[in-house]
N, C-alpha and C positions, 0 to 999 in steps of 0.2 A: 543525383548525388545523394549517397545518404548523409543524415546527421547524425553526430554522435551524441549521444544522452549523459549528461553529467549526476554523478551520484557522487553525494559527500564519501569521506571515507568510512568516516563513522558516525553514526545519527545520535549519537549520545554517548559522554561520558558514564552514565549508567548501564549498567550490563542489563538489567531488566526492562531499558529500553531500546535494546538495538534493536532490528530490524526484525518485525511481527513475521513469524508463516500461517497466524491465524487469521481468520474473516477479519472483516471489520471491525463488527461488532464486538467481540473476544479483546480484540487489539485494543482497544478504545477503551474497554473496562481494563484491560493490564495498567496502561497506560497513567489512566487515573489514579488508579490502585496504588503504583509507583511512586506517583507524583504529590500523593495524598491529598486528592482534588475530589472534589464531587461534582455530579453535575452541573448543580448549582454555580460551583466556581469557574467552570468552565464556559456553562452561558453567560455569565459577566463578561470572560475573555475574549470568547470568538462572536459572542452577541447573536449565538444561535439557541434559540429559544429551546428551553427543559425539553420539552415534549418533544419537537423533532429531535435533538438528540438520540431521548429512550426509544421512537417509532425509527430511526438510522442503526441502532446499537439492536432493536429487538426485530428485527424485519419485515416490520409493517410498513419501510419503507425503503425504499434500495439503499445502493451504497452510494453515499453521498459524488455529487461531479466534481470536477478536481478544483473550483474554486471552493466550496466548501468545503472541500476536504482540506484543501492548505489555512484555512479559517479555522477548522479545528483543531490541527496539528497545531497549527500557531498556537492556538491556547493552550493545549498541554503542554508546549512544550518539546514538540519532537519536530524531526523534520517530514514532509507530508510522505517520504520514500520508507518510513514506518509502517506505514499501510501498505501491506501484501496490494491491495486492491490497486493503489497509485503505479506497484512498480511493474504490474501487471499490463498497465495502460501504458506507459514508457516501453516496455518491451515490442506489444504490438504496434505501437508506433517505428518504432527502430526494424521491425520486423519489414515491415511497409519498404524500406528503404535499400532493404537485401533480401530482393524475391528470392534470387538462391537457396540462403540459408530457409527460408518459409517454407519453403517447396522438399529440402531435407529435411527439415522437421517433420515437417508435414506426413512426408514417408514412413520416417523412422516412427513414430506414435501411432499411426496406422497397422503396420508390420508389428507391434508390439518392443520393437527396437529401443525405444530410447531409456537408456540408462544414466546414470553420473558415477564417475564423469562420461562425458561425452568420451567415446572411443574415436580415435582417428583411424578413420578407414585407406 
């Protein structure tokens, strides 16, 4: 059976923080940027320390796992489906649940096929 994945409608009433197609790290600086947060403010909220942070945002360290990553979002302020990287993880999970659709994907980006919108064949 698959499950279906809930996504708010909209991740903010600000236009400069709906939904990132940038890395992480990019995201994360918008974000702040937006919010007119600094690090600093941010480690107060999510109580992740400055440095992982700058080493998560500058890629001396991966993209954060998704309880950290809802621990940051929390603290700026958005919801974690902001991060390209979260809705990445939601997708492959959903993917899991409809080999079908995997398996046309799968094809069509192989084939050089896949376009948007998705054409119905």
């Amino acid at each position: 059976m698959s499950r279906r994945v809930a996504y708010p409608a909209r991740v903010s009433a600000d236009p400069a923080l709906e939904w990132s197609i940038q890395p992480f790290g990019p995201a994360l600086r918008a974000a702040l940027t937006a919010r007119g947060m600094s690090f600093r403010d941010l480690e107060s909220r999510s109580l992740v320390p400055v440095g992982n942070l700058h080493d998560h945002v500058s890629g001396k360290r991966g993209v954060p796992g998704d309880d950290l990553m809802r621990r940051i979002a929390e603290g700026v302020g958005v919801e974690p489906a902001y991060f390209r990287e979260w809705r990445e993880r939601r997708l492959l999970e959903a993917l899991h649940g409809v080999p079908e659709l995997e398996l046309e994907l799968s094809r069509r980006v192989a084939e050089g096929r896949l376009a948007w919108p998705l054409a119905s064949e």
